[in-house]
N, C-alpha and C positions, 0 to 999 in steps of 0.2 A: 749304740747298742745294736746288736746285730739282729736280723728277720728271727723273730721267734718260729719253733717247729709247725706249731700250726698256723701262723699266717702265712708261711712257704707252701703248706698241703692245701690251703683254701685257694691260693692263687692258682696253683699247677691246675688243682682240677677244674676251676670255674673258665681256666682260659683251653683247657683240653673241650670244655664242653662247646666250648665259643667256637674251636676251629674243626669241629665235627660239622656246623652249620656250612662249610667249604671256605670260608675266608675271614677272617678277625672283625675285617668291617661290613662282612655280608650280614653279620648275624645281627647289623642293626642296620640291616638295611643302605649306609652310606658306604660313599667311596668304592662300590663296588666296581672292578676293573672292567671297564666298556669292550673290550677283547679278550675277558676271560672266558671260562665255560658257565658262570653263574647268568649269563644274560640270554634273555629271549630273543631270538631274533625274527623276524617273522619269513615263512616261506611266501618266495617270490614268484611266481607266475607272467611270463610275459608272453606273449601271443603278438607275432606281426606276422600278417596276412603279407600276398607278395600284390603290388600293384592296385589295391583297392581305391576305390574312389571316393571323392569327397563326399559326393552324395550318392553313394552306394547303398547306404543301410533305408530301412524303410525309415530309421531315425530320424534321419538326416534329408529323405525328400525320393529316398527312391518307390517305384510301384510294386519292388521284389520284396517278398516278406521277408522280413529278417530276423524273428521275435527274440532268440535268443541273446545278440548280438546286441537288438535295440534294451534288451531287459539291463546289459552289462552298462550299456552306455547311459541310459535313465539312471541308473541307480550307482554311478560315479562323481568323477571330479573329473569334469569335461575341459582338455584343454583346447582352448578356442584359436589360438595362435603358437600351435606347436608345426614348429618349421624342421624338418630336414634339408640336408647339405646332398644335394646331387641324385644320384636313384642308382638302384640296382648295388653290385657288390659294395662300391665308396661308401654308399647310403648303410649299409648294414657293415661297414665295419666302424662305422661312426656310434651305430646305436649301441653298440658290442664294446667298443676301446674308451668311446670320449672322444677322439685324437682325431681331429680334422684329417681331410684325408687328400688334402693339401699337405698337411705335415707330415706325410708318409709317402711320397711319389707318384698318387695315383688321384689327383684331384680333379679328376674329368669325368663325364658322361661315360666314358670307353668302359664296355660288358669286358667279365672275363672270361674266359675261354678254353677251347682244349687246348692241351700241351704247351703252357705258360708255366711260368714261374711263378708272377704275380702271387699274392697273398699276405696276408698281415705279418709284418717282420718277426722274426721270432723274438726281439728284444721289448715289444709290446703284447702287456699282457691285455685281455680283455676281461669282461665284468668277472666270468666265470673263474681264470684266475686269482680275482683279488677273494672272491667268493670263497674258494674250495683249499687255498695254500697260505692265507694268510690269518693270523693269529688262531686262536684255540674255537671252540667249537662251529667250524667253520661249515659249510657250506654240501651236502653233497649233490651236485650237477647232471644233469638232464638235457639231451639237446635232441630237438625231432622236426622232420624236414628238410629246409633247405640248407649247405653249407655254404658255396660258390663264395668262397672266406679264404680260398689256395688249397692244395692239393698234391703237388708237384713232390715235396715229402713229405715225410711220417709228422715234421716238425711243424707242420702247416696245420696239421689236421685237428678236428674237435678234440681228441685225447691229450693232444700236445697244449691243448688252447685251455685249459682247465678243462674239461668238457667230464665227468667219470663215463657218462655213459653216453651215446649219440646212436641215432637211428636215422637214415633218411639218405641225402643224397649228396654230393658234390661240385657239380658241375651250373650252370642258370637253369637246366630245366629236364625233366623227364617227362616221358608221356607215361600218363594216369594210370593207363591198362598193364600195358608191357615194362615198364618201367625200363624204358631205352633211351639213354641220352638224346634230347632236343634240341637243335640249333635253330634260332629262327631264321637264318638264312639258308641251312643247307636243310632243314627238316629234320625229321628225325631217322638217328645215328642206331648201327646195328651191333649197338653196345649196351650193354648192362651199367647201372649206375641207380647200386643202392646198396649200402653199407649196416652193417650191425657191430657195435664196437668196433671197426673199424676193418672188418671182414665180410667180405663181399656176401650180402644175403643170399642164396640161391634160393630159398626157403621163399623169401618174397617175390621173386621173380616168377615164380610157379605160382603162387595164389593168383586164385581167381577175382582176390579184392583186388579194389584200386587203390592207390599207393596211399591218399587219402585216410582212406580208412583203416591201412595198418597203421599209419602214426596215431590215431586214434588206440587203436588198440598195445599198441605199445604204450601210449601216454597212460591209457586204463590199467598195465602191469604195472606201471611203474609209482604211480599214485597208490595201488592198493597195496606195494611193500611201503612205501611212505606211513600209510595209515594205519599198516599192524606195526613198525617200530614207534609209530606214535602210541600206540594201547599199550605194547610189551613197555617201552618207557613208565607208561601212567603207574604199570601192576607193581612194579620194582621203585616206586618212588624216584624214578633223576627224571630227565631232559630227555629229550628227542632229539638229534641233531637237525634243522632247519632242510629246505631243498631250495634248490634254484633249477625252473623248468624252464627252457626257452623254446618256445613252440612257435617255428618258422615255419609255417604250413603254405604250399606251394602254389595254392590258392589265389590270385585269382589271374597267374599267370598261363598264357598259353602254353601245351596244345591246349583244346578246352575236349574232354570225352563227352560223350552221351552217354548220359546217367536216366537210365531207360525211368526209372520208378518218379523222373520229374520233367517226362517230356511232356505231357499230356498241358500238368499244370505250367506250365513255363509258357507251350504255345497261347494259351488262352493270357498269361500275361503281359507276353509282348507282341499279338498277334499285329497293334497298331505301330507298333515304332516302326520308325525309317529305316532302322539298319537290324531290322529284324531276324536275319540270321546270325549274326553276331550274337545281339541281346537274346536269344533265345540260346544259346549255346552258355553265356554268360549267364541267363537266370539260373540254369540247372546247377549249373555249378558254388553257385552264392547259395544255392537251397541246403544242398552240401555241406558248403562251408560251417553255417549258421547253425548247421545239428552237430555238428562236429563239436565244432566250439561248445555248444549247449552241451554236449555230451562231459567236455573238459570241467567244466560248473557244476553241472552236477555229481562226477568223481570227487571231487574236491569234496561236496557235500555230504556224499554215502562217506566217506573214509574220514569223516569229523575233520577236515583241514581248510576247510572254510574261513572257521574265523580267524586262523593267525596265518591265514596269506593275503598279500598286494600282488594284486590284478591287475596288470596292461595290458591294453589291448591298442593296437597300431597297426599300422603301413608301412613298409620299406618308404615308396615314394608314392605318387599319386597315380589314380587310373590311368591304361592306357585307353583312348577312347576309343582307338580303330578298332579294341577287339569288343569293344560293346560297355565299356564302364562309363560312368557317370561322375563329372567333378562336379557339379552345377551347385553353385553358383560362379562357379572360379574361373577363370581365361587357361585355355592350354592343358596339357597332362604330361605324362612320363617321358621324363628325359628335357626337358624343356626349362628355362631358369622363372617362369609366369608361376603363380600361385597355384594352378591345377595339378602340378608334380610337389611343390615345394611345401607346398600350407597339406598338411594332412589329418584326419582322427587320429585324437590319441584321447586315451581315458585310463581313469585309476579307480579301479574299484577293489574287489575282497570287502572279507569281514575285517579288517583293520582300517577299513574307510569305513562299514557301516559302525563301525562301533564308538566312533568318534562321530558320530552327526555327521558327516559328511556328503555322504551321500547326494548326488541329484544337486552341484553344487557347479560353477564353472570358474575359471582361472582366465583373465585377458591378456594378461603379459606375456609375455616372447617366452617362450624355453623353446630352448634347440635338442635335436636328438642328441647331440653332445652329452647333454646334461640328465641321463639317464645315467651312467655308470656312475657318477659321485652322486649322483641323488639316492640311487639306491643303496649304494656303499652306506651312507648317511640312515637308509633307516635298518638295513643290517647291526647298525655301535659298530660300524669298520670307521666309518670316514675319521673320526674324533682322534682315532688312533694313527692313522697315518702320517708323518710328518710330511709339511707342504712341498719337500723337496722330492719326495718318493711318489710325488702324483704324477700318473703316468696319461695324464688327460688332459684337454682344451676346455672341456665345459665347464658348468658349475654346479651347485648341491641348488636343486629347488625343493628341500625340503620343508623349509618354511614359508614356502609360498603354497604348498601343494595343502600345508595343512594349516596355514593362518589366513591364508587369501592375498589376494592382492593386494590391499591396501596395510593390512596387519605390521605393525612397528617389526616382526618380528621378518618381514620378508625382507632381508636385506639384500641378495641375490637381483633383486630384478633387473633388469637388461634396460638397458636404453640403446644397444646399437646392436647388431649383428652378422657378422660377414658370413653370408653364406659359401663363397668361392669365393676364389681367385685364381683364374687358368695362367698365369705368365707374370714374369716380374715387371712387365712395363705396363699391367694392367688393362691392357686392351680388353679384356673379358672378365667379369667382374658380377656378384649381383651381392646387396645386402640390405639390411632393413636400419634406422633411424629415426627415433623417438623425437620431434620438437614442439614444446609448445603443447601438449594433448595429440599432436598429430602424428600418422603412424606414417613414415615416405617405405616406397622401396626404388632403392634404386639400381638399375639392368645395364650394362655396358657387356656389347658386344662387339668381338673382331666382325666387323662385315666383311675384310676379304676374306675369310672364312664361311660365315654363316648368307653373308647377303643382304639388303635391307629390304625394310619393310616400312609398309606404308606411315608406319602413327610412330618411327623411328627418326631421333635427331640425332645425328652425327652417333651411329649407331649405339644410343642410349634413351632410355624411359627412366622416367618419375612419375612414380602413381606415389596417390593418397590413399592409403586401403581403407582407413574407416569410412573412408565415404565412397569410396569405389570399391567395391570389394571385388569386382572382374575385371580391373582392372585395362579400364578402357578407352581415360583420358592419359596421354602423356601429356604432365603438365611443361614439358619442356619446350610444347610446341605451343602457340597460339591457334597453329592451324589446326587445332588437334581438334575433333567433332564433340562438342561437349565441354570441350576450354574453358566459356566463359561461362556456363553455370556453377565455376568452382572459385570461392573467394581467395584465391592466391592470383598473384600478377607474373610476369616470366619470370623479373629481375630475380622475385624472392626466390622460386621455384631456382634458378638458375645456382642460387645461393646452396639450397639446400644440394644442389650437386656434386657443387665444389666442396665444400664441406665432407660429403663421401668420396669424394677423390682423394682429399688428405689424408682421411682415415685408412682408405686400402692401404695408400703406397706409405703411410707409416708401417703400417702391419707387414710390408712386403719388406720393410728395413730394417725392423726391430724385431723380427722372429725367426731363428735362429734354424729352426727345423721347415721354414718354409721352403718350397722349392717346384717348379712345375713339374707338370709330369711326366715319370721316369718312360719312355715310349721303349725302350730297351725289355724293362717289366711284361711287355703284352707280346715280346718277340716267340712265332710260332719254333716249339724246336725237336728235333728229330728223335729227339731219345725220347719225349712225351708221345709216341704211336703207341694208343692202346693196342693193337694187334699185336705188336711183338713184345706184353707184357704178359708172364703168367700165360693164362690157357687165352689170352687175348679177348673174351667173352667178356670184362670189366673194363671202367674208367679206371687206371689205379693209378698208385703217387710211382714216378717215374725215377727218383733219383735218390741218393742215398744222404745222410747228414753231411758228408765229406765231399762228394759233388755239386748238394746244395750251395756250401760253404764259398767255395770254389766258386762258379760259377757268380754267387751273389760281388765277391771280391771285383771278375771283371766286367759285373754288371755298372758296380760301382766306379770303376775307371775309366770304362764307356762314356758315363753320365756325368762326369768329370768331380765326381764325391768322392774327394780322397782323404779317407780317414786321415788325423793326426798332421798334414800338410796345410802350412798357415800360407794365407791366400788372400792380400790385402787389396784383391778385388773381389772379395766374399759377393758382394750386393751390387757387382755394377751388372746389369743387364745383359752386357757386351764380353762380358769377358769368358774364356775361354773353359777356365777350370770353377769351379765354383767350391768354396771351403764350407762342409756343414757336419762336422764331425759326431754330433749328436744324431743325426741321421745314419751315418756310418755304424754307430755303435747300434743306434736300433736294428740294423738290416743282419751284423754281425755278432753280437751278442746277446744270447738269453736269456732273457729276464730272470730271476731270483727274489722271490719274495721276499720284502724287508720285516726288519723285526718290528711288532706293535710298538706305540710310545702312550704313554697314559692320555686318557682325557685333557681337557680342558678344565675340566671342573674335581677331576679325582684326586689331584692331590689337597684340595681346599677341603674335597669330601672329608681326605685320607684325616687329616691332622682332624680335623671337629670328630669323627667318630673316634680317633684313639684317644681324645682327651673325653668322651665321653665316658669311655672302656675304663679308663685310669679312675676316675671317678667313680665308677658302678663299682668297680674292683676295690677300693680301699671301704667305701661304707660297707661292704658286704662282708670285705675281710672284717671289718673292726668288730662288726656285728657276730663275727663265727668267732674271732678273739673272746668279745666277750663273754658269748656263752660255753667255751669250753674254759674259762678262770673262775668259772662261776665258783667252786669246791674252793678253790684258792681265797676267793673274798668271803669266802665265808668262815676259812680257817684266820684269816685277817682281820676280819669284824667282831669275831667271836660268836659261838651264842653258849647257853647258859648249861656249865657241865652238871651233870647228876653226882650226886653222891656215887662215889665206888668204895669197895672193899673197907668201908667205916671210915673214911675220908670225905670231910665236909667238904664243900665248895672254894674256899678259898686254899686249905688243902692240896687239892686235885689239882687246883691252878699252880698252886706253886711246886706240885711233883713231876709234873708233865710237860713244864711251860705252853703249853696250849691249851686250846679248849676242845679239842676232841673228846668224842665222851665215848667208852669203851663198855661195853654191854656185856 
């Protein structure tokens, strides 16, 4: 029998009203699409200081106040063994991609510089990409401060990089006042270098603030349109679209300005230190710092966007100490492969940490800077959507560590090894960490004909125990080492645990496709990069065009012996002339393109239980609107009792009418 009239007008409507809610299974809540526009996503906030120290914050052990800073870090999720990979540009295109920076030609200490090429390949996108281009209510982007991410073209730059909007600089450094390109060897450079969407500010360069303080005030415009499309959102009933701020603040990198309104307080607080004109140039500037910051907290706070954002706060790499920072407890600082560069603060806080208990909480396991861009992806509802083939990263998602803890069934992520570098494929330089046993080893392998040796160094190589050395001051590799025997391991085993990291590198140097050392061609100084003969020559600007880029990358790449699409079946010997890594080639030569989402994990299990719920709800409902529109009908069916009409009895009436309608 075919849909009667009115069970087809009860369905149509009940399912029109269902898909006014914006999706079939949103209106019950299931199945709803992790990349569509029905999901929350929370705005992200990240803050990395340049150069900061271990024990910088007053949090952490230093005599500089730091209140606003220590308030973020008190009232987080403290990671206690968050390591980065190298310092300076490497360092921060690590925190920005995922993407070891090993697996992108540039896996060294080496700064970048003026008139290079260097910078993140255009075939690797970074967080702000996956952010702002991929699936539906995506992302809109914020970048302020430092860029020194490349330059060289258009296709290098914050815009090209996801970025919508960027303020700050490009180059390792400006000076505070004048905002004039800084080199730390040649000083500073009588060029301009500070950009606004990607137009030279001239506007900034005439203020009489410090550069400082316009990203502050930029951050301040840029939070208070965030917080009226959050209210106009509220008025109109939808969504807000999320932000992603990355707040590279240039801090606590040299030059250091004199910031008159904290010299007085700064002398009185490091009148005793040993390197007292340094740290006094340093405290003013961390006084700075720490209002700044404070100031980003509390915007957050006045434009109601508090509670639906995660909060980082971190370090490129570690203090440098010659200019007056502090790592203590740690051995060593910037630029260096010892814990004082490597082991840095990092914290999570927002109101999406306090509003889960989390809060004033700490994490011991390994995360790598790596593992920010899939972590974040992760509490974005991107990562679920990704397919594993379209991850354009090295790390991993710590977001079940971040929010179950360490021990939580639910942390499945957690590390037991991790390679920090690998300068060469024969491994002579080398450092990474390794979980045995409860115990944490790192292990350091350096070229000495390179770097040199040193004293507590065997066959240019360290093994520390960091839970129990955390300065890292026995190598266990030596017996001769001052402090050896107060540590319950003997050499054989120590020796063991060495070998052991030696297999692991030089597997990793055989079986990863994108490895490769570094490209030294990348850091080559070149003529057409003279700022003077670009424009009015007053700027840093990007020197070359998409089609010279191109070019140029092509016979960077056959320099370096990376020859796209040419099989080379001495890919991985050490010796060999040409080296075959064709996924490299593609990064360096082709642009990345956002892929299309793929459902959850769990949405199509969602999909099917909510539309067998729907089918369900839909038939008792219908049968229910059946019935009571047949109701006339059963009752002409059932009968009831006719009245006399027209001097016609009852059974009469019934037998002239065949019915029992009764006519008045």
């Amino acid at each position: 029998m075919a849909p009667s009239f009115q069970f087809l007008s009860c369905l149509t409507i009940l399912l029109h009203a269902i898909r006014v809610n914006g999706s079939y299974t949103g209106f019950l809540g299931l199945g709803e699409d992790e990349c569509g526009s029905n999901v929350v996503r929370p705005n992200i906030v990240f803050i990395m200081l340049d150069d900061l120290g271990f024990g910088d914050l007053s949090g952490t052990g230093s005599t500089i106040p730091t209140p606003h800073m220590d308030d973020i870090y008190a009232n987080s999720i403290r990671l206690q063994r968050h390591y980065v990979h190298l310092a300076g540009s490497p360092s921060r295109t690590q925190f920005l991609t995922g993407r070891a920076a090993m697996n992108m030609g540039f896996g060294t200490f080496e700064a970048w510089g003026l008139s290079e090429a260097v910078g993140i390949p255009i075939g690797q996108p970074t967080l702000a990409n996956w952010l702002s281009e991929f699936g539906s209510n995506s992302y809109t982007t914020y970048g302020a401060g430092k860029w020194n991410l490349g330059y060289a073209t258009d296709l290098l730059l914050p815009q090209n990089k996801g970025f919508d909007h960027f303020y700050g600089f490009y180059q390792n450094a400006i000076d505070y006042d004048t905002k004039q390109s800084y080199d730390p060897l040649r000083g500073q450079l009588a060029l301009y270098d500070l950009f606004d969407d990607a137009e030279p500010s001239y506007d900034g360069v005439a203020s009489a603030k410090n550069s400082m303080e316009l990203y502050a005030a930029k951050i301040d415009e840029w939070l208070g349109i965030e917080g009226d499309a959050v209210r106009e959102a509220e008025e109109r009933g939808v969504r807000s679209s999320p932000f992603f701020l990355y707040a590279a603040l240039q801090s606590l990198h040299e030059p250091f300005p004199i910031i008159d309104e904290f010299v007085v307080e700064c002398i009185a607080l490091t009148i005793a230190s040993r390197h007292f004109l340094n740290r006094n140039r340093y405290c003013e500037l961390m006084l700075l710092t720490d209002r700044i910051v404070g100031g980003i907290v509390e915007r957050l706070r006045v434009n109601e966007l508090w509670e639906n954002t995660l909060l980082v706060l971190t370090t490129d790499n570690g203090g440098n100490t010659q200019n007056g920072a502090s790592n203590f407890p740690l051995r060593g600082g910037k630029g260096e492969y010892f814990d004082g560069n490597m082991r840095t603060i990092a914290a999570v806080s927002g109101g999406i940490v306090a509003s889960r208990g989390l809060a004033n909480t700490e994490r011991t396991s390994l995360f790598s800077n790596l593992d920010w861009t899939p972590t974040l992806l992760d509490f974005a509802g991107f990562l679920p959507c990704i397919a594993p083939g379209q991850y354009s990263w090295d790390g991993q998602s710590q977001y079940d560590l971040l929010l179950h803890g360490d021990d939580a069934a639910d942390a499945t992520n957690t590390r037991s090894e991790l390679i920090l570098n690998i300068d060469d494929r024969e491994v002579s330089s080398a450092v990474m960490l390794l979980e045995r046993d409860g115990a944490l080893f790192k292990y350091i392998k350096t070229d000495v004909s390179k770097t040199g040796t040193e004293d507590d160094m065997v066959d240019g190589a360290y093994l520390f125990s960091l839970r129990v050395d955390e300065s890292e001051s026995v190598n266990l590799l030596s017996a001769n080492s001052p402090g050896f025997d107060d540590y319950p391991m003997d050499e054989q085993l120590a020796r063991d645990v060495a070998d052991e990291c030696e297999e692991i590198l030089a597997r990793y140097v055989s079986t990863t496709p994108l490895f490769t050392p570094s490209l030294s061609s990348l850091h080559a100084k070149l003529d057409l990069g003279d700022p003077t003969q670009i424009a009015d020559g007053e700027f840093i600007r990007p020197f070359m065009s998409a089609e010279e880029y191109t070019e140029w990358t092509l016979q960077m790449l056959e320099t370096e012996g990376i020859i796209p699409g040419i099989s080379n079946d001495a890919a991985l010997d050490p010796h060999a002339q040409q080296v075959r890594n064709d996924d490299l080639g593609a990064m360096y030569l082709t642009p990345w393109i956002a892929p299309k989402p793929i459902p959850g994990d769990t949405s199509f299990i969602n999909l099917m239980v909510a539309l067998l719920i729907i089918i369900v709800v839909l038939v008792f409902v219908c049968l229910a609107v059946m019935w009571y529109c047949k109701r006339d009908q059963r009752r002409r069916k059932n009968g009831y009792t006719a009245l006399p009409q027209h001097g016609l009895d009852e059974k009469e009436a019934h037998e002239a009418y065949g019915s029992t309608l009764v006519i008045n």
